[in-house]
C-alpha positions as CSV (number, residue, x, y, z in Angstrom):
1,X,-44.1,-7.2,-93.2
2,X,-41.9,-5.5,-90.7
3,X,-40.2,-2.1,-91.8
4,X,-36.1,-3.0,-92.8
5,X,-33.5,-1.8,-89.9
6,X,-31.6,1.4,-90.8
7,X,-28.1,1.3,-90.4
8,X,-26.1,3.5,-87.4
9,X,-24.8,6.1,-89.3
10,X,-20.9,7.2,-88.7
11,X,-20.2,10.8,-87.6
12,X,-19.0,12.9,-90.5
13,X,-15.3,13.9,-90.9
14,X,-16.5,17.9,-90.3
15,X,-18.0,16.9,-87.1
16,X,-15.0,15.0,-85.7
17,X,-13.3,18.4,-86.9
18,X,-15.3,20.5,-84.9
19,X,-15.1,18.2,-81.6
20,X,-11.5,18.0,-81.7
21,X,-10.9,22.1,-81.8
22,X,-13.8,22.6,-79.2
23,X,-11.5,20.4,-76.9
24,X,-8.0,22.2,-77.4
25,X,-9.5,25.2,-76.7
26,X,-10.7,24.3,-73.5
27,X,-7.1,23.3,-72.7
28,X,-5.5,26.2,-73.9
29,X,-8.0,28.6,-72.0
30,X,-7.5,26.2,-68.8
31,X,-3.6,27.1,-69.3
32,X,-4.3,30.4,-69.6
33,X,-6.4,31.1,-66.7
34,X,-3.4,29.1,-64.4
35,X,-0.9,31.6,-65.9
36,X,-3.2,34.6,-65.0
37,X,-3.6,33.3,-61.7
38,X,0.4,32.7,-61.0
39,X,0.8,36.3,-62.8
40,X,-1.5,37.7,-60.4
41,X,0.2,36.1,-57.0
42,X,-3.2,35.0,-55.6
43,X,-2.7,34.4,-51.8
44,X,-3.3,30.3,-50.7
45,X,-6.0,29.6,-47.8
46,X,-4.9,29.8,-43.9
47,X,-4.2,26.6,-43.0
48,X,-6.9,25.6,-40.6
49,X,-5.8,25.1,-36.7
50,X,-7.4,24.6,-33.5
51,X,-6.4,26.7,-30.8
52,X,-6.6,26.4,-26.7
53,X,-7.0,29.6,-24.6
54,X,-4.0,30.1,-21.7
55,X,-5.8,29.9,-18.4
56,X,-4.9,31.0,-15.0
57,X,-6.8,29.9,-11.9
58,X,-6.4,28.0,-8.5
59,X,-5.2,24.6,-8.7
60,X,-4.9,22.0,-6.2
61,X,-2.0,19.5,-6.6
62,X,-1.8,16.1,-5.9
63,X,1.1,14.0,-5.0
64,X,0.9,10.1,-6.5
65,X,3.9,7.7,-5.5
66,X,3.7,4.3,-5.6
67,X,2.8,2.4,-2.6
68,X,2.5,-1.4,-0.8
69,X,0.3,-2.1,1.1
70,X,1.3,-4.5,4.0
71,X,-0.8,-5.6,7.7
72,X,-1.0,-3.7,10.6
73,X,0.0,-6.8,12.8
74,X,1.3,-10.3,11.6
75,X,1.6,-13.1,13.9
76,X,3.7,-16.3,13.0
77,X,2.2,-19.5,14.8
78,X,4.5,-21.9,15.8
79,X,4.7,-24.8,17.8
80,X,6.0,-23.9,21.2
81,X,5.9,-28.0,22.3
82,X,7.1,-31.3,20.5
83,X,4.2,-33.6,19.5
84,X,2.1,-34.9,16.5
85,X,0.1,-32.4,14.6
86,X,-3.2,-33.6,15.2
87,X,-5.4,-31.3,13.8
88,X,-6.0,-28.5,11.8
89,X,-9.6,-26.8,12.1
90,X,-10.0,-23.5,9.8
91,X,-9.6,-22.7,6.0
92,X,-6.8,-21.9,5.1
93,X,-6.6,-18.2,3.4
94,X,-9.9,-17.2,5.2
95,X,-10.7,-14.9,8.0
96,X,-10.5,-16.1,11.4
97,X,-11.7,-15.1,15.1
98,X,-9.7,-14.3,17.8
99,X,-9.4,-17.2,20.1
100,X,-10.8,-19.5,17.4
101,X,-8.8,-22.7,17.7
102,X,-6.2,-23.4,14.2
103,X,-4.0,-27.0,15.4
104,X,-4.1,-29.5,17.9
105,X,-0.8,-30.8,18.7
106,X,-1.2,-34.5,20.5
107,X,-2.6,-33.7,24.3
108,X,-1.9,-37.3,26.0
109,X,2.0,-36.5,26.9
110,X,1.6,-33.5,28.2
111,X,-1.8,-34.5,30.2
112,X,0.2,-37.3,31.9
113,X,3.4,-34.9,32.6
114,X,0.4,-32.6,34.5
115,X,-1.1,-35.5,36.4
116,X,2.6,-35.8,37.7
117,X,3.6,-33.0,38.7
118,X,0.1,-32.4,40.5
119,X,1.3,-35.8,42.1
120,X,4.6,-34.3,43.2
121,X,2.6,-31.3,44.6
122,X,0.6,-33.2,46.9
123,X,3.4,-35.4,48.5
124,X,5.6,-31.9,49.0
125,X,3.0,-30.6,50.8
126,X,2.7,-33.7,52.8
127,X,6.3,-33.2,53.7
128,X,5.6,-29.9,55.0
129,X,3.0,-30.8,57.7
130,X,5.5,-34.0,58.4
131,X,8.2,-31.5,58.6
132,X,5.8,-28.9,60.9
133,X,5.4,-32.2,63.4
134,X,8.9,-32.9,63.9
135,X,9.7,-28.8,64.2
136,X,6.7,-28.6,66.7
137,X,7.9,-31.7,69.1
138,X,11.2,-30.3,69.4
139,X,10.6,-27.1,70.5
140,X,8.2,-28.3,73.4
141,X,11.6,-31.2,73.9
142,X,13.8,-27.8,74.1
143,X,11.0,-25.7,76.4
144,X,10.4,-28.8,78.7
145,X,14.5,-29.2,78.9
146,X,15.7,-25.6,79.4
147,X,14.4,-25.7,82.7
148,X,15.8,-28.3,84.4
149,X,18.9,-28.3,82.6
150,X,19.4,-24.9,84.4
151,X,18.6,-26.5,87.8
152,X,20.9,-29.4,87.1
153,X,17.6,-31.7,86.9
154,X,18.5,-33.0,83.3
155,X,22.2,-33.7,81.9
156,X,23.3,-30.4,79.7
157,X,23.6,-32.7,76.7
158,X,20.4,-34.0,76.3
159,X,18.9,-29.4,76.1
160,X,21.6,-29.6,73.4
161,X,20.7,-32.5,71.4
162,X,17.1,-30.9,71.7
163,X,18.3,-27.4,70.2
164,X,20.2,-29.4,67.6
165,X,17.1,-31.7,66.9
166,X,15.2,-28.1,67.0
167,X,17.7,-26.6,63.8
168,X,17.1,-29.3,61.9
169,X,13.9,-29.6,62.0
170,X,13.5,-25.8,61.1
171,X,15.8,-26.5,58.3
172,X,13.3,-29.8,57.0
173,X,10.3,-27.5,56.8
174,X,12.2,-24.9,55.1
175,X,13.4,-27.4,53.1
176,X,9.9,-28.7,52.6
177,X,8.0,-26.1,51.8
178,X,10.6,-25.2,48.9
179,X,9.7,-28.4,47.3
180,X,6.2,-27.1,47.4
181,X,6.8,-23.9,45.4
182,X,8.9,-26.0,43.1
183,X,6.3,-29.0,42.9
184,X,3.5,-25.7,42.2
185,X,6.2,-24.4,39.5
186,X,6.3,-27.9,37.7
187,X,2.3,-27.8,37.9
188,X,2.3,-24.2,36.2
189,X,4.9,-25.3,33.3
190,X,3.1,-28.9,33.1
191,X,0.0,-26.6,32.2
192,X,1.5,-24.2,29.9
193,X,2.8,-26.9,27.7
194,X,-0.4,-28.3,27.9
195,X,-1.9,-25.1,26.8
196,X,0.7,-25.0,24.1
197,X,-1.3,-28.2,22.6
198,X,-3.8,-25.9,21.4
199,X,-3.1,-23.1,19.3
200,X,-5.5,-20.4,18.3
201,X,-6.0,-17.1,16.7
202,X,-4.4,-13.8,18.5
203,X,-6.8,-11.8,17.0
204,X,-9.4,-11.3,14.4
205,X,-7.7,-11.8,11.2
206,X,-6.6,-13.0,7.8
207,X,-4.9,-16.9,8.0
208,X,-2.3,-17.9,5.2
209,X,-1.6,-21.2,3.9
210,X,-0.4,-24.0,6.3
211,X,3.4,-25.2,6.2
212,X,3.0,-28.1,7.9
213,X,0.1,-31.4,7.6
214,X,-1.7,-33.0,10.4
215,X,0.4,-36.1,11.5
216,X,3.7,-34.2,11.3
217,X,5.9,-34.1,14.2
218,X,6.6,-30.8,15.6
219,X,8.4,-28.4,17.9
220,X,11.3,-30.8,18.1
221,X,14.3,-28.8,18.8
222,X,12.6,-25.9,17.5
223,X,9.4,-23.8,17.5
224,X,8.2,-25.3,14.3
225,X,6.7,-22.4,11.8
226,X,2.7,-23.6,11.1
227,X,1.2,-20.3,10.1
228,X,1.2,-16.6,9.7
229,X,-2.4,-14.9,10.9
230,X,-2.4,-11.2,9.3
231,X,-4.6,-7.8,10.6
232,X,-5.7,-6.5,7.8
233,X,-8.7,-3.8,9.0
234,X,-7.5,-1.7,9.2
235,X,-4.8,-2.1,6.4
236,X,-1.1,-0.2,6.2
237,X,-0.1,1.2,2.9
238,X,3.8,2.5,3.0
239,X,5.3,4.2,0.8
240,X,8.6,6.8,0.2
241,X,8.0,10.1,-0.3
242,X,11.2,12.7,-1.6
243,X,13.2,14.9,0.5
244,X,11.6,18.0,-1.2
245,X,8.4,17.1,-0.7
246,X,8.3,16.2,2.5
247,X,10.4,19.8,3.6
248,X,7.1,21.5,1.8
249,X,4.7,19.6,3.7
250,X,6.9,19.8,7.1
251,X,6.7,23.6,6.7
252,X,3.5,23.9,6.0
253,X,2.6,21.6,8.8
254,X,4.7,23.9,11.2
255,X,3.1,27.1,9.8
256,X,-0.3,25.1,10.5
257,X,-0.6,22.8,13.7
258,X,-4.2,22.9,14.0
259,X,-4.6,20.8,10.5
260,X,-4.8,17.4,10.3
261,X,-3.0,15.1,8.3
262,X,-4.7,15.5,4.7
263,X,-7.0,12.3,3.1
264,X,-5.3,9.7,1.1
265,X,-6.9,7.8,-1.8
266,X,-5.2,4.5,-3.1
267,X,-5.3,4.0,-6.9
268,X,-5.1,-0.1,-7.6
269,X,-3.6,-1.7,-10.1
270,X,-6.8,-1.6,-12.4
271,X,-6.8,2.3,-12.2
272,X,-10.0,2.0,-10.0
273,X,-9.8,4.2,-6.6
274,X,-10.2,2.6,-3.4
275,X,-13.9,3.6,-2.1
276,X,-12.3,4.3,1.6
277,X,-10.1,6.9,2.3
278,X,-7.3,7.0,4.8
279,X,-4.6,9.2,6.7
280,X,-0.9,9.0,7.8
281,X,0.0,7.5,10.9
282,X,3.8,7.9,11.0
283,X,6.6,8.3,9.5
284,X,10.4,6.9,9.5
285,X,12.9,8.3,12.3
286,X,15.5,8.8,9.2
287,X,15.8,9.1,5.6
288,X,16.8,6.3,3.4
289,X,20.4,7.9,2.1
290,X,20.4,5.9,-0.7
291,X,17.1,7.4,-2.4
292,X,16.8,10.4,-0.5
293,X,13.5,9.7,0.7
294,X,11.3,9.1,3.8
295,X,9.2,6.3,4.5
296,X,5.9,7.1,5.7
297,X,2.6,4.7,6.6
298,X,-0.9,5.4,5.8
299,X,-3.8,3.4,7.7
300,X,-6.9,2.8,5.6
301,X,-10.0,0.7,6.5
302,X,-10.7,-2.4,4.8
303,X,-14.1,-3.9,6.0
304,X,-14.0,-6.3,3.2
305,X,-10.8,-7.4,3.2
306,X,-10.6,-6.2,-0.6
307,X,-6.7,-4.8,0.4
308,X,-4.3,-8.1,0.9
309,X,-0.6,-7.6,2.6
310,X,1.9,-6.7,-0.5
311,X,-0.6,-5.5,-3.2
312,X,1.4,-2.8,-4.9
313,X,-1.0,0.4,-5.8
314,X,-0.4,3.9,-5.7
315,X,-1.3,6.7,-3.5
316,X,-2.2,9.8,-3.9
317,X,-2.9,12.9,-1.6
318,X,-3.0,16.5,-1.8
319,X,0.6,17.8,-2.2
320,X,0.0,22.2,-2.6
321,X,-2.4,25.0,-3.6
322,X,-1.3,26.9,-5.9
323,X,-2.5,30.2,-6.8
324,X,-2.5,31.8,-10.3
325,X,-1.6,29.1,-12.3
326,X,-0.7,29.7,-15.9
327,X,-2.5,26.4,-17.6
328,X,-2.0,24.9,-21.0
329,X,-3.6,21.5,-22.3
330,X,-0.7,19.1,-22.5
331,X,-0.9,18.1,-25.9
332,X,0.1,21.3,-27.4
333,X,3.3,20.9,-25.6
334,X,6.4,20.0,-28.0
335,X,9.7,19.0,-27.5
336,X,12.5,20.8,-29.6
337,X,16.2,20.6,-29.0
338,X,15.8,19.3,-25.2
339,X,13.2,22.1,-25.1
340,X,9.5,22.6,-24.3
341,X,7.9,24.5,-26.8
342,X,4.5,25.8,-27.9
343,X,3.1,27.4,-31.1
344,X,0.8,30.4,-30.2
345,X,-1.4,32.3,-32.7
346,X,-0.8,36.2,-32.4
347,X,-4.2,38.2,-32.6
348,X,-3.4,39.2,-36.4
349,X,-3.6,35.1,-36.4
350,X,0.2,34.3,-37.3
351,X,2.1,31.5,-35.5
352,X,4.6,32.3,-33.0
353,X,6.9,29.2,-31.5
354,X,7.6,30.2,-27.7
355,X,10.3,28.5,-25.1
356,X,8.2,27.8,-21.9
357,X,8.8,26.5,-18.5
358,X,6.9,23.7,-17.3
359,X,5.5,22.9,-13.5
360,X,3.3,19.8,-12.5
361,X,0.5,18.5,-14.7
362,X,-2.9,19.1,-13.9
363,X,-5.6,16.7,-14.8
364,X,-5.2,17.4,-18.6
365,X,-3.4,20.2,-18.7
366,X,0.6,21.1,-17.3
367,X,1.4,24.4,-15.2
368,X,3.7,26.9,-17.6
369,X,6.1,28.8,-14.9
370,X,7.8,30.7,-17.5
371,X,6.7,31.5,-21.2
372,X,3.1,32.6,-21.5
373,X,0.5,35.4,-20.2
374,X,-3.2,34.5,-19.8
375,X,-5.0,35.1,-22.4
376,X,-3.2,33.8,-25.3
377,X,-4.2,31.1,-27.8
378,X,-1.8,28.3,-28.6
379,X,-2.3,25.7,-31.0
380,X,-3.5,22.3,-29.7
381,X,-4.1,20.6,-33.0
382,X,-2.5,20.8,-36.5
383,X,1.1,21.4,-35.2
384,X,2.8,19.6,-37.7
385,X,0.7,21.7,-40.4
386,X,2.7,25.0,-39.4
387,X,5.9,26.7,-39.1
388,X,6.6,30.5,-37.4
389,X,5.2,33.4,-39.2
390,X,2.6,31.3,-41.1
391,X,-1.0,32.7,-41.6
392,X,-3.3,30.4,-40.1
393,X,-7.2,30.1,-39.7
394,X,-7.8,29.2,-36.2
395,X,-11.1,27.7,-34.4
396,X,-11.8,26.1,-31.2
397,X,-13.7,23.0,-32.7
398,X,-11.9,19.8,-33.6
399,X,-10.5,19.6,-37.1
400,X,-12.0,15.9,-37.2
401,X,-15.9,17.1,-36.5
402,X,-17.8,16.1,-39.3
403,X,-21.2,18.3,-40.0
404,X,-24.2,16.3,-39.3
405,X,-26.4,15.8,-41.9
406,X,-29.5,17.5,-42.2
């Protein structure tokens, strides 16, 4: 037979005594060291900071202003003769050759207005050698009567119907051969509009959508719009640059002729830069008066055709050197009261606030004109953590860096 369970036994009332006393005493000495500490004015920890040297060095400025980029040529084609739209022979928004043939606008009328005024051609030159007969014969009638009119051998009248016959034949050829030149003129025009019929590209370039479908009539009344064909490599960007900055560019470029104009980049619309570089080509006789600016136009290349006419991008280019910069990182730049303000830690590491001056940004970092010496540390992380003449512990490392584990 098995053993019988014991029962748990209950503490005693004495030990229940003794745990209870053990565990006001520790709250009582817990208060007491608190009061000691408060009594003794025990300083708090530096509040932890991260802090960004002031540098000075060369920097080179660039200027970015928005920019559209447009075609070097455009070219409407229109239809110069009336007629059917018979055909249209390309892609539309694809690259074309020059001289590649676009439309055909109906041949036949203008084929049969050709064969006609060759026709007309032919019979006014025919006219002319009828004409040279009749001139010829009376000038031998007026040589073979002179004579003996002025021996009495002939009446005077018939040397002066002669001469008159003479005039008027002179006037027949004249006459004649001035129906040639126009005949040749109606030949000419007859073949123009005949060349009209076929339309084709001026030039190596980029074709837009047509405005008008094959079996449309067409250049009645008017030169019917059909197309646009665009150069587009190289490409035009344009864009306005301010009256201050181009003064500071025009003197440097009068201090400086030998320099050429400086390389562009374009920045497109998904931040990516353009791989080909370009230069300005010219710039506007006047400035706009309403934005103080000047327009100027930058060629780039675009071997494959990635640019298209009004795209919108930016554009950026060297704008200045300067020399001796005073650099800050930008985020430890505040704004106080309309003011740009920084927090700098003094080397007995308390926090000053300082009023500065700000020039152009600078990759990451801003130019400070006014308001700082190289040298000094100002606080680029935990600036809502402190207020002037606080004590703090500063560090160079990011506050968020966690220790690896080891």
């Amino acid at each position: 037979m098995s053993s019988p369970v014991e029962p748990c036994r209950k503490p005693t009332l004495a030990v229940t005594w003794v745990l209870l006393l053990s565990g006001l005493m520790g709250v009582f000495s817990g208060c007491g060291e608190q009061k000691e500490r408060k009594k003794t004015g025990a300083p708090a920890p530096a509040t932890a900071v991260v802090v960004a040297p002031v540098l000075e060095k060369t920097v080179p400025l660039s200027l970015d202003l928005v920019a559209r980029i447009q075609a070097k040529e455009t070219v409407e084609l229109r239809a110069r003769v009336a007629g059917f739209l018979e055909k249209q022979l390309f892609q539309e928004g694809r690259e074309v050759k020059k001289d590649q043939i676009l439309y055909i606008i109906d041949r036949k009328p203008y084929e049969a207005k050709r064969a006609s005024a060759m026709a007309q051609l032919a019979m006014a030159k025919a006219q002319v050698e009828q004409a040279g007969a009749r001139l010829d014969k009376a000038r031998k009638d007026v040589a073979r009567l002179t004579p003996l009119a002025r021996e009495q051998a002939v009446p005077q009248q018939d040397l002066d119907t002669a001469l008159a016959q003479e005039v008027m034949a002179r006037a027949d050829v004249s006459q004649a051969k001035a129906n040639v030149e126009k005949a040749k003129a109606d030949v000419v025009q007859a073949e123009l509009d005949l060349g009209y019929c076929t339309i084709t590209a001026p030039f190596d370039g980029l074709i837009g959508r047509s405005l008008v479908n094959p079996g449309n009539l067409v250049g009645r009344n008017e030169s019917t719009l059909l197309n646009s064909v665009s150069l587009v490599d190289p490409i035009w960007v344009s864009f306005s640059i301010p009256e201050a900055d181009y003064l500071r560019f025009a003197r440097r470029g009068r201090q400086d002729r030998t320099s050429r104009p400086p390389d562009m980049v374009i920045i497109l619309a998904d931040d990516s830069v353009y791989a080909h570089k370009g230069r300005s080509v010219m710039a506007d006789r006047t400035m706009d008066i309403q934005t103080g600016t000047f327009s100027v136009v930058a060629e780039f290349p675009n071997p494959d055709g990635l640019l298209r006419p009004n795209q919108f991008a930016r554009v950026r280019f060297p704008a200045e050197l300067i020399e001796n910069a005073v650099l800050v990182p930008r985020r430890a730049v505040m704004e106080q009261q309309s003011a740009r303000v920084v927090y700098v830690v003094t080397p007995e590491n308390r926090v000053a606030l300082r009023t500065v001056v700000l020039g152009e940004a600078f990759q990451n970092m801003v130019i400070v004109k006014r308001g700082l010496e190289k040298g000094e540390r100002v606080i680029v992380e935990g600036l809502l953590k402190v207020r002037p003449g606080m004590t703090v512990a500063p560090t160079d490392k990011p506050l968020t860096q966690e220790p690896k584990a080891g």
